[in-house]
FIMIBA-995662 format. One record per atom (N, C-alpha, C, O, CB): x negated, y, z. Coordinates in steps of 0.2 Angstrom, whole numbers, padded with zeros to 4 digits, always signed. Each point is the difference from the previous one (the first is absolute). Glycine has a CB too. Layout:
<recs>
XYZ ...
</recs>
This chain:
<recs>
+0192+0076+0011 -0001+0002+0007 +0000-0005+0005 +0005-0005-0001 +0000+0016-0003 -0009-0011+0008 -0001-0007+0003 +0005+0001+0006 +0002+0006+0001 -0016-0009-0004 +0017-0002+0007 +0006+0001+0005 -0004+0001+0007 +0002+0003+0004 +0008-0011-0012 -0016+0006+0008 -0004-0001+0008 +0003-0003+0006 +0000+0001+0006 -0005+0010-0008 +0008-0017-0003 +0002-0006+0004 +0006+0003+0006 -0001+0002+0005 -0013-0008-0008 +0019+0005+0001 +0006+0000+0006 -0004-0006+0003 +0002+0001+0006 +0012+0004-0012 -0016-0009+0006 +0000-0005+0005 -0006+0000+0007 +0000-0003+0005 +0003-0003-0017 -0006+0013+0009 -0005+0001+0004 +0002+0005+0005 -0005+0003+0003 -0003-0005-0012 +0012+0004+0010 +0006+0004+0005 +0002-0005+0006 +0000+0002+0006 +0005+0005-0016 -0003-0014+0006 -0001-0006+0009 -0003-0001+0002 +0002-0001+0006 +0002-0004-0006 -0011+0005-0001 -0006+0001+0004 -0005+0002+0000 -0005-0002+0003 +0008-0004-0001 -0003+0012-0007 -0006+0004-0002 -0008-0003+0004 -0005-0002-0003 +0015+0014+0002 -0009-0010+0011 -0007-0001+0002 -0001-0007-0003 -0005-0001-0003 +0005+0009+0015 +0004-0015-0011 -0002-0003-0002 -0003+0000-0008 -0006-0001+0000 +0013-0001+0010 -0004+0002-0014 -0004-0001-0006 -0002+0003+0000 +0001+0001-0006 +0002-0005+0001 -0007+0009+0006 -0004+0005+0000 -0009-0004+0003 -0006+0001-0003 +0018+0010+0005 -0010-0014+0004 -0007-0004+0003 +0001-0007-0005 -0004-0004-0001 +0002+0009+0016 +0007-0006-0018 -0003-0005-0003 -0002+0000-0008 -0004-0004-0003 +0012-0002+0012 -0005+0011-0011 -0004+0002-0008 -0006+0000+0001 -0004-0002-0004 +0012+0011+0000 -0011-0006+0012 -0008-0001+0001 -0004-0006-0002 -0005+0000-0004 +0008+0005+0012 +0001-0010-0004 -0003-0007-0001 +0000+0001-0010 -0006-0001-0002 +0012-0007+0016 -0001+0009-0017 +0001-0003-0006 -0007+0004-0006 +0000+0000-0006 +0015-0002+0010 -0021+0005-0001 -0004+0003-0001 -0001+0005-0004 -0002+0005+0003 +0002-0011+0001 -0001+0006-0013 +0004+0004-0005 +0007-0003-0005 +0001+0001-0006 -0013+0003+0005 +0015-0007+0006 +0008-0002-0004 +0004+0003+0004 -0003+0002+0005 +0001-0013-0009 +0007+0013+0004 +0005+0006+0001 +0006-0006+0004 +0004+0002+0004 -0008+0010-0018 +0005-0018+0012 +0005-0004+0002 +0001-0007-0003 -0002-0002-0005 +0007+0013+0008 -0002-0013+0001 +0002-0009+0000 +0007-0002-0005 +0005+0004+0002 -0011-0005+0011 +0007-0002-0016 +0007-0003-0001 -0001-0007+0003 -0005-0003+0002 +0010+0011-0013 +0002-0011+0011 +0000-0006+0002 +0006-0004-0001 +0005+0002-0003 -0012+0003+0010 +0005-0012-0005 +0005-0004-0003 +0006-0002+0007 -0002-0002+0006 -0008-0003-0017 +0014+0004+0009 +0007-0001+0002 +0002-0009+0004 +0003-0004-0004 -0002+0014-0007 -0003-0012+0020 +0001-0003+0001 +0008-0002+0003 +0002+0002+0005 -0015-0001-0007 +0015-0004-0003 +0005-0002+0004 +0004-0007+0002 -0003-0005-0001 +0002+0015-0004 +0008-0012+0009 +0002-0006+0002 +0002-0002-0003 +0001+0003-0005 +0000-0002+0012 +0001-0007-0008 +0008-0006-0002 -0005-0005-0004 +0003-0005-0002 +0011+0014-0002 -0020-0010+0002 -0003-0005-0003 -0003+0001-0008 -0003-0005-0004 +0011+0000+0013 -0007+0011-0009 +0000+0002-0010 -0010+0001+0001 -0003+0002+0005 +0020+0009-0009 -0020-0012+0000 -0006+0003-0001 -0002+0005-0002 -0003+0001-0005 +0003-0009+0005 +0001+0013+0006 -0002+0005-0003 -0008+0002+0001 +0000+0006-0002 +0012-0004+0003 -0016-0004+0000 -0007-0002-0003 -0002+0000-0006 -0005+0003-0001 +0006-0008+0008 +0001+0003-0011 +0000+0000-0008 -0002+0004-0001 +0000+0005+0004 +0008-0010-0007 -0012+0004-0005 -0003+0003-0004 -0007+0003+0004 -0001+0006-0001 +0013-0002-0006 -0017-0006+0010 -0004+0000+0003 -0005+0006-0003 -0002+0004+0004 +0005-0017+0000 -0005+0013-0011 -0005+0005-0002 +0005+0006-0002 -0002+0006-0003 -0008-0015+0000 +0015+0006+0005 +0005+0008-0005 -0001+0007+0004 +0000+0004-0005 +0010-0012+0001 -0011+0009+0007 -0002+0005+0003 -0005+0003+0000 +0000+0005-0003 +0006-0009+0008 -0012+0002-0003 -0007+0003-0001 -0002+0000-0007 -0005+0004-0001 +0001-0010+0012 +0007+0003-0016 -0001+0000-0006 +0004+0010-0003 -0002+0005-0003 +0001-0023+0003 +0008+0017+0004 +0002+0008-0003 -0004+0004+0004 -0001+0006-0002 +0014-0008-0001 -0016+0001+0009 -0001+0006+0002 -0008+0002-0003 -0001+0006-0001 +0009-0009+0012 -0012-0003-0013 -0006+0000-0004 +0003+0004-0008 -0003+0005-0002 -0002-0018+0009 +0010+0012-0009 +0003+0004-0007 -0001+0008+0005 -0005+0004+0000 +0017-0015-0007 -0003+0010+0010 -0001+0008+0003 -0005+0005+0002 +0000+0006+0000 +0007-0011+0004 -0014-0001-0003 -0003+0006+0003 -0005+0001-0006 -0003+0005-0001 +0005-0006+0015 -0003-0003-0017 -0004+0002-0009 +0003+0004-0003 -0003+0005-0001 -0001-0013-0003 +0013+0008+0000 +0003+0002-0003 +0002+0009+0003 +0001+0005-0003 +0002-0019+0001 -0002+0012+0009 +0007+0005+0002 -0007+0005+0005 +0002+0006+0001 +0013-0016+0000 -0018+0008+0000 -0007+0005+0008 +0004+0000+0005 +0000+0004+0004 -0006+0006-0010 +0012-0018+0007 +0003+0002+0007 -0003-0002+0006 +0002+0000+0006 +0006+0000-0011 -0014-0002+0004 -0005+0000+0006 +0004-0004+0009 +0000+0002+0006 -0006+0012-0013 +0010-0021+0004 +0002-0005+0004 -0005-0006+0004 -0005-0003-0002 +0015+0007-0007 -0007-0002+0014 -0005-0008+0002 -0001-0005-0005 +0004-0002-0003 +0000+0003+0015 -0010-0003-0013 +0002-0007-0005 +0001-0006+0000 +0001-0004-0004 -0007+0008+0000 +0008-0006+0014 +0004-0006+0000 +0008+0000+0002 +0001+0006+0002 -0013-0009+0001 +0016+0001-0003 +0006+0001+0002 -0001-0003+0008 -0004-0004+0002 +0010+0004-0015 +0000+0003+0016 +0001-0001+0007 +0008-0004-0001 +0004+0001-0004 -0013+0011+0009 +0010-0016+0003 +0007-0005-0003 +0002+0003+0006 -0004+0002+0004 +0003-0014-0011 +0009+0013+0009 +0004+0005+0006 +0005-0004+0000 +0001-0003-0005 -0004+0016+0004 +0007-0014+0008 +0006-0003+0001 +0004+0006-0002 -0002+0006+0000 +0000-0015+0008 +0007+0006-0010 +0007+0005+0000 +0002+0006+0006 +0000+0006+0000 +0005-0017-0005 -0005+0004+0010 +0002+0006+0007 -0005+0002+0003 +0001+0002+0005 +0008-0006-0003 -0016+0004-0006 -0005+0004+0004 -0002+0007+0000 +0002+0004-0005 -0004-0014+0003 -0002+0013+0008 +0003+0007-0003 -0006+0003-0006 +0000+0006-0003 +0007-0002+0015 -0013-0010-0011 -0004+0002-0004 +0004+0001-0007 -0003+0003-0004 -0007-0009+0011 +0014+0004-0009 +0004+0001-0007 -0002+0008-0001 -0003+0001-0006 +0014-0012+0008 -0009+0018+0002 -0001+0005-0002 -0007+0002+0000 -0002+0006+0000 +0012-0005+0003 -0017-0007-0003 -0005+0004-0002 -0002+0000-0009 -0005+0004-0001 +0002-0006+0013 +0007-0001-0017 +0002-0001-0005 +0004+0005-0004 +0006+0001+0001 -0007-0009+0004 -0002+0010-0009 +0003+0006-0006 +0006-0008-0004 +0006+0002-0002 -0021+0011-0003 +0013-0019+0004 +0002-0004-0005 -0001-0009+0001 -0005-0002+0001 +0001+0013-0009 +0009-0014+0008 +0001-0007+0002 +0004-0001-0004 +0005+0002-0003 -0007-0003+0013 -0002-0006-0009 +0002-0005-0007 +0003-0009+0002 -0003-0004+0002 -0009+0011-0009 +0018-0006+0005 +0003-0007+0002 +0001-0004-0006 +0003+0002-0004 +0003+0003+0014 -0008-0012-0011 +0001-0003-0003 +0002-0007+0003 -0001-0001+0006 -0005+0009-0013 +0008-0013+0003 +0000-0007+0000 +0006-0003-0003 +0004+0004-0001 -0011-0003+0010 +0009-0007-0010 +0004-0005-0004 +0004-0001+0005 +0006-0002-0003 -0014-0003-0005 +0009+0004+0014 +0008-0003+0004 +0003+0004+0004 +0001+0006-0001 -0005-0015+0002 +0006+0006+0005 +0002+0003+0004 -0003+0006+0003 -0006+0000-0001 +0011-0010+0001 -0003+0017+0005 -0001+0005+0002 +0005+0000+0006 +0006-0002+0000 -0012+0007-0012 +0002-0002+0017 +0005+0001+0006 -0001+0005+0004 -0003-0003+0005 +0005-0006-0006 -0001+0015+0003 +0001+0005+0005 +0003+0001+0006 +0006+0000+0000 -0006+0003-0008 -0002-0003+0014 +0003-0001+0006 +0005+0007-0001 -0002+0004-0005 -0009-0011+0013 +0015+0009-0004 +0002+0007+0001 -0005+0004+0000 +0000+0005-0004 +0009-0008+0009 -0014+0001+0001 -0004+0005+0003 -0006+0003-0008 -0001+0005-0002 +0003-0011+0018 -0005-0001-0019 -0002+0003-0005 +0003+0003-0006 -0002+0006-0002 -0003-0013+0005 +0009+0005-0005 +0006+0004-0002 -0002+0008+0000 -0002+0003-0005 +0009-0012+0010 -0004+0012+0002 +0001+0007+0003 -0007+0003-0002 -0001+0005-0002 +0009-0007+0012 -0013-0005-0009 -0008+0005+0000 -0003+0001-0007 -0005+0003+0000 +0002-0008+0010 +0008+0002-0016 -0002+0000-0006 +0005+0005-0002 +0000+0002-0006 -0005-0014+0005 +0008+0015+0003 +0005+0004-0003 +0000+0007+0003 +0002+0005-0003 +0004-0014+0000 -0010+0010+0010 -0002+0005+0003 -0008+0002-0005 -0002+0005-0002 +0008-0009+0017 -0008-0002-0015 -0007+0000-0004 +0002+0005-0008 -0003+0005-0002 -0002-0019+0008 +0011+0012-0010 +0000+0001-0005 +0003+0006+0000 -0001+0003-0005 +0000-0012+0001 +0006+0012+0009 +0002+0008+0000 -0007+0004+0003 +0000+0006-0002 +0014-0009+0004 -0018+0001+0002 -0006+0006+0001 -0004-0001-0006 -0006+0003+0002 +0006-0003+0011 +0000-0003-0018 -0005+0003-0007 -0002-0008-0002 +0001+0000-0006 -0009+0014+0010 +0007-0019-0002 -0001-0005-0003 +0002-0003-0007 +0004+0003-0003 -0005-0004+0013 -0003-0004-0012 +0003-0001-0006 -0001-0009-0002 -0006-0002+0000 +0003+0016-0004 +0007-0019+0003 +0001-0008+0001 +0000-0001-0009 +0004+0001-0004 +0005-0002+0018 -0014-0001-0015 +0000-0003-0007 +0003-0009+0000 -0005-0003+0003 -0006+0012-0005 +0017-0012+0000 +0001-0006+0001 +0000-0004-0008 +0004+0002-0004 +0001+0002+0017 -0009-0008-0011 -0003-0002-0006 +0003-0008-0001 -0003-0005+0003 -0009+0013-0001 +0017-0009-0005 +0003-0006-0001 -0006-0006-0005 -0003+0000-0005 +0016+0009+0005 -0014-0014+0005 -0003-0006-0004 +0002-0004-0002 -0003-0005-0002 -0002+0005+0006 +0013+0001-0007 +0005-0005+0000 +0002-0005+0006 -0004-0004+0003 +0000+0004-0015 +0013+0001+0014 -0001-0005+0004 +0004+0006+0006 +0005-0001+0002 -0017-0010-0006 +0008+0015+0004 +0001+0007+0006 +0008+0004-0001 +0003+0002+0005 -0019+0002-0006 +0019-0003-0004 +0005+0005+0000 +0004-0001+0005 -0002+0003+0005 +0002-0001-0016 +0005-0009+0012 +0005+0001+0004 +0000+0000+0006 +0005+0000+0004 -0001-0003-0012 -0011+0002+0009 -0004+0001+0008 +0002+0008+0001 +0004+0003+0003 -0016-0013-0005 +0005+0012-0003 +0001+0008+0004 +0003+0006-0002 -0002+0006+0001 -0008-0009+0002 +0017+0000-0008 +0004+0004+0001 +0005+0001+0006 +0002+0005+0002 -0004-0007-0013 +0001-0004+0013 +0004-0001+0006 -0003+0003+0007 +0003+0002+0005 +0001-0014-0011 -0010+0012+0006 -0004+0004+0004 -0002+0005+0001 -0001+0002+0005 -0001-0008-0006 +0002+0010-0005 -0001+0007+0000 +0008+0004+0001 +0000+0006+0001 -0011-0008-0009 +0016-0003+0006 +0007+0003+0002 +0001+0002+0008 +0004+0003+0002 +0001-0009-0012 -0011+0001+0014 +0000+0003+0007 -0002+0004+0002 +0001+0001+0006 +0000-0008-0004 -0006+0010-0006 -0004+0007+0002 +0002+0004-0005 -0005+0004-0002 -0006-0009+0007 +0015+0006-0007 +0005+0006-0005 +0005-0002-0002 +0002+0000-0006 -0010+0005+0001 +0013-0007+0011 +0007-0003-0001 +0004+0007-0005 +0005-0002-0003 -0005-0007+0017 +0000+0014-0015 +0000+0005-0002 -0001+0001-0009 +0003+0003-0004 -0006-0001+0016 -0001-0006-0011 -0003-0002-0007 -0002-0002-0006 -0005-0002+0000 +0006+0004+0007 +0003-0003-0013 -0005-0006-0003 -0003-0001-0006 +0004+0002-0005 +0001-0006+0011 -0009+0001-0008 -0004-0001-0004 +0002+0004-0008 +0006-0001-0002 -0009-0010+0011 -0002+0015-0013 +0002+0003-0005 -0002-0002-0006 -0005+0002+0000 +0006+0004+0007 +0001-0008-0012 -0007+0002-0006 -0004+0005-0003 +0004+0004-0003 +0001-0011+0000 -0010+0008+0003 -0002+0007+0001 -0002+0002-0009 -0005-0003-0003 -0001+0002+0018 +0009+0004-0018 -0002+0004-0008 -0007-0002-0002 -0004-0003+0004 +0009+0016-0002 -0006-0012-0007 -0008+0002-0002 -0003+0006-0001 -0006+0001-0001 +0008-0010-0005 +0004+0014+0006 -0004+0005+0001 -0001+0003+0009 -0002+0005+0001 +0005-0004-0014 +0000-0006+0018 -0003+0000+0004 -0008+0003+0002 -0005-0004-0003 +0016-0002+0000 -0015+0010+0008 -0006+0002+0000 -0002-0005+0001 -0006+0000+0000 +0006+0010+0001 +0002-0017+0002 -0002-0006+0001 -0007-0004-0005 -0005-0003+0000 +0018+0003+0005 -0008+0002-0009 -0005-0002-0008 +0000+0005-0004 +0002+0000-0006 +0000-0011+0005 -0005+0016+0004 -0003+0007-0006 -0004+0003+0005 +0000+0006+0000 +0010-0001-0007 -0016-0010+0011 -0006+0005+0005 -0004+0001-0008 +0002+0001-0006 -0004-0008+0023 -0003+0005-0013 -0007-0002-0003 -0001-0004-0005 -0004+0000-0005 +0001+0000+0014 +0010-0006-0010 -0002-0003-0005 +0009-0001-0002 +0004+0003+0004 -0018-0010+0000 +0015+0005-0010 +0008+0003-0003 +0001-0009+0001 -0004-0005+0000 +0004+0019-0012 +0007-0013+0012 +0003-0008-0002 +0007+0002-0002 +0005+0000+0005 -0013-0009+0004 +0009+0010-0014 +0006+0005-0004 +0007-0007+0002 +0006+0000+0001 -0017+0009-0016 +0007-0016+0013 +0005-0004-0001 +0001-0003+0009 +0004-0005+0001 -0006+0001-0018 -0001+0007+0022 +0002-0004+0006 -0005-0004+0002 -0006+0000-0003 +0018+0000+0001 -0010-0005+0007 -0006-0004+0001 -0003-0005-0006 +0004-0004-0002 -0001+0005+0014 -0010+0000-0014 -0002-0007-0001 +0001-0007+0003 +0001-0001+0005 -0007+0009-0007 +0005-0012-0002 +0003-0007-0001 -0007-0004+0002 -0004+0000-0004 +0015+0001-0006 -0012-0005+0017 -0006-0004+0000 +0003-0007+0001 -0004-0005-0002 -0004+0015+0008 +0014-0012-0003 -0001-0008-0001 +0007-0001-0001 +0004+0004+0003 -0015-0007+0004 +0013-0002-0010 +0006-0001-0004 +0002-0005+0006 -0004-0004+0002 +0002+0005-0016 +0009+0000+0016 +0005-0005+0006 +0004+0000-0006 -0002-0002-0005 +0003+0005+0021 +0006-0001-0014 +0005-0004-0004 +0001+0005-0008 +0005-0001-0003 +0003-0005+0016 -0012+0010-0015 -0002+0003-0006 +0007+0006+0001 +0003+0003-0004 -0010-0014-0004 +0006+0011+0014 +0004+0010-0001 -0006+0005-0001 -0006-0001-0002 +0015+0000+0014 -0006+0007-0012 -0006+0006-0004 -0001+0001+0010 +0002-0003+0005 +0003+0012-0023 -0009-0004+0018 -0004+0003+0007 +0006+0005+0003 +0004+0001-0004 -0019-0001+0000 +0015+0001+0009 +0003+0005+0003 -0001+0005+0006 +0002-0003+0005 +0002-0004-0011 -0006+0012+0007 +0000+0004+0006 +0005+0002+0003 +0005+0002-0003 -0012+0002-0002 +0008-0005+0011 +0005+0002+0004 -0003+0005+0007 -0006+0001+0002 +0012-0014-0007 +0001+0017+0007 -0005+0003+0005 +0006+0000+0004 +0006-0002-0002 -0017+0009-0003 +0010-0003+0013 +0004+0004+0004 -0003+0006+0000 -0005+0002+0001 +0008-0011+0005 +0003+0012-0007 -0003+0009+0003 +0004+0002+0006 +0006-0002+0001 -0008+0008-0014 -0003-0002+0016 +0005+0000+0006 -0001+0010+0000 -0006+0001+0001 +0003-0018+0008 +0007+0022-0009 +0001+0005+0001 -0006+0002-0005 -0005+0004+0001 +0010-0005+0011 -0003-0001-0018 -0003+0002-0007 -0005-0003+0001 -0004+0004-0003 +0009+0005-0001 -0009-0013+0007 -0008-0003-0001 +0000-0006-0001 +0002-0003+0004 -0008+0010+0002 +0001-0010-0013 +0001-0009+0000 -0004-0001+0006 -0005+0004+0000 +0006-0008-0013 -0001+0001+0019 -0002-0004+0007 -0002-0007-0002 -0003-0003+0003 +0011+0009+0005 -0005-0008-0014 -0001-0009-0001 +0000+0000-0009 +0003+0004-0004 +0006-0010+0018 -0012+0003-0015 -0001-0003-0008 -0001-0005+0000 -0006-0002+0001 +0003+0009-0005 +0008-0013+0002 +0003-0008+0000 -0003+0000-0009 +0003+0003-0005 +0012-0003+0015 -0020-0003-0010 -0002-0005-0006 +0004-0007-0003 -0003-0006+0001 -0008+0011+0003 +0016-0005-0007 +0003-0005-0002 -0001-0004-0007 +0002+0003-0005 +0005+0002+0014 -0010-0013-0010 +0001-0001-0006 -0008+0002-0003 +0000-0002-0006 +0015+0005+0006 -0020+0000+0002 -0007+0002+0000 -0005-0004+0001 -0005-0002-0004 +0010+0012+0007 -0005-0012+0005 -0007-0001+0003 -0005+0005-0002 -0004-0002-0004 +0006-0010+0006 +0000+0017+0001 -0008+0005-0002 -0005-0003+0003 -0006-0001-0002 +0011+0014+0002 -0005-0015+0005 -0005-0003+0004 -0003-0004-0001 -0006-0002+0002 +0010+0005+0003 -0001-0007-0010 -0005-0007-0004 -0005+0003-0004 -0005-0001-0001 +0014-0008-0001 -0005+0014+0002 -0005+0005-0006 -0006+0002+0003 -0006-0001-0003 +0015+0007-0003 -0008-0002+0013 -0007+0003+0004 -0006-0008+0001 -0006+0001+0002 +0015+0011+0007 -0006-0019-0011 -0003-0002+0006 -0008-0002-0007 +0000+0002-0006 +0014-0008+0019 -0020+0002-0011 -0005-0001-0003 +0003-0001-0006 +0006-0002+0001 -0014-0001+0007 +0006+0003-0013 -0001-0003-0006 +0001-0008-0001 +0002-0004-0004 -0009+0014+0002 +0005-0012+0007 -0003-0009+0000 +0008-0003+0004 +0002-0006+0000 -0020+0006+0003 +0021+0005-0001 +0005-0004+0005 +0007-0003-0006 +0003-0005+0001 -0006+0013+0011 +0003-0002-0017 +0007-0002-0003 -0001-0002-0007 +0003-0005-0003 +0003+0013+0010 -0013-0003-0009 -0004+0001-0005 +0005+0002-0006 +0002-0003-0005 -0012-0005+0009 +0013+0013-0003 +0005+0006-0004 -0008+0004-0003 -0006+0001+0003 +0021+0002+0007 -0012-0002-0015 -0002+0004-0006 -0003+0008+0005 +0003+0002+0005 +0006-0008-0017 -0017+0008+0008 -0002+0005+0004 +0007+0005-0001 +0003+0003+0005 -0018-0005-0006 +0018+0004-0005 +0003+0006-0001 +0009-0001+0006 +0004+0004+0001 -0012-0002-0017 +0008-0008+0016 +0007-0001+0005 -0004+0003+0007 +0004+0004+0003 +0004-0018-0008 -0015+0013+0006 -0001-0001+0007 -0001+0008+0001 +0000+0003+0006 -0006-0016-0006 +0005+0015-0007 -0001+0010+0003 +0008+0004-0001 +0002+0005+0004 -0017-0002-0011 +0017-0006+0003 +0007+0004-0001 +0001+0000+0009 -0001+0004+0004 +0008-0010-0019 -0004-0002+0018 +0000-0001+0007 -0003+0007+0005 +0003+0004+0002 -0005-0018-0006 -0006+0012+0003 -0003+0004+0003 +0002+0009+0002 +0001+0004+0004 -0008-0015-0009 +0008+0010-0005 +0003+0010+0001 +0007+0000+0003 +0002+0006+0002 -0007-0001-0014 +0008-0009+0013 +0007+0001+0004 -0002-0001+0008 +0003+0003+0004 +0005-0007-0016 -0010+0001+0013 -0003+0000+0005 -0003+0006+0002 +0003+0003+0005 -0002-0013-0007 -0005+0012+0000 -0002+0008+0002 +0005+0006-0001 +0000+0006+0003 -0011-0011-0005 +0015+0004-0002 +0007+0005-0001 +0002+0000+0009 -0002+0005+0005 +0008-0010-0019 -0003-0002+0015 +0003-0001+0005 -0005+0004+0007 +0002+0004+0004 +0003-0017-0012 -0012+0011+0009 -0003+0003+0005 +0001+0008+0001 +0002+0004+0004 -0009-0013-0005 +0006+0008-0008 -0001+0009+0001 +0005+0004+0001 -0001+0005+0004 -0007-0006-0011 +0016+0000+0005 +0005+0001+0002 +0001+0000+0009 +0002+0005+0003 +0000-0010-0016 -0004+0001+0016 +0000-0002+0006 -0002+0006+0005 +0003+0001+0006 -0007-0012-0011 -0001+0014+0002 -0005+0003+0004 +0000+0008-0004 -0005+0004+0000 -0004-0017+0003 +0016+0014-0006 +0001+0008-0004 +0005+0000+0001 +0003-0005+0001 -0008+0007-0009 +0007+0004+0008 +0006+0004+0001 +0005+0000-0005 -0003+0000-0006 -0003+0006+0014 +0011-0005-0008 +0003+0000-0007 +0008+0002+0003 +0005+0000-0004 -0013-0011-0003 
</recs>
């Protein structure tokens, strides 16, 4: 059962004339700009490539380019799903902060995609927008990885840092995961062309189907 977007309650009229623009796509996700110097740019095709998956695989009928949003912007709530990644530092003002955590109690959902290099950054960051809160490891039988596509043993493994196994982490905040922390993975190396990393096609779909777990979870009630 689909949730009809809590996110679309902050500005209904708005996204409503802008789903116009988006002609037969239903909505945007986007990537995650943030401060302190870290690149969160990275992974350049990773995005248009899952949504190219999503919308063959899944019929989710997504814009096919990604859109990039500041933290403290309020465009952040025209978003069902954002995606932060990069290898260094991360930084939050207070005011971003507030706006990322107002963002994630009215229905959003923060996919944070470790490149190596990112944990002790944005564990430290996300403790300022859910001081309340922290970070979990989530089961495998989590519905995280039992949508559409099964991953019985957790995340898939796309690129080896110091040869730990993968791990999912989340925050739930009033029983709903709001955030899903990829650690030890890089799924996103996974999304990106074939030519960038040149990982095996079958690493690049396992990737891919978790990746669409992840959206589809995003955008369902549960």
């Amino acid at each position: 059962m689909r949730k009809t977007f809590k996110w679309l309650s902050v500005s209904l009229l708005l996204l409503l004339l802008v789903s116009v623009s988006y002609g037969q796509s239903s909505y945007k996700i986007a990537k995650l700009k943030y401060g302190g110097g870290g690149d969160w740019y990275a992974n350049k095709t990773a995005l248009p490539n899952l949504i190219r998956f999503c919308n063959t695989q899944l019929k989710m009928n997504i814009y096919p380019e990604e859109d990039i949003v500041e933290v403290g912007s309020p465009d952040l709530y025209s978003y069902p799903f954002v995606y932060l990644t990069g290898h260094g530092n991360v930084v939050f003002t207070d005011a971003e902060a507030r706006n990322l955590r107002n963002y994630l109690m009215a229905g959003g959902f923060l996919h944070i995609d470790d490149n190596y290099g990112l944990d002790k950054f944005i564990r430290r960051e996300m403790k300022k927008v859910f001081p309340e809160l922290s970070f979990v490891e989530l089961p495998y039988n989590h519905p995280i990885y039992n949508l559409k596509f099964k991953f019985p043993n957790g995340l898939p493994k796309v690129h080896e840092h110091e040869g730990n196994s993968p791990q999912g982490f989340g925050l739930i905040y009033q029983g709903r995961l709001v955030c899903f922390y990829s650690y030890e993975c890089d799924l996103g190396n996974g999304w990106e062309d074939q030519s960038v990393y040149n990982n095996p096609e079958e690493v690049r779909l396992q990737a891919l189907r978790m990746g669409a777990n992840l959206l589809d979870y995003a955008t369902t009630a549960f």
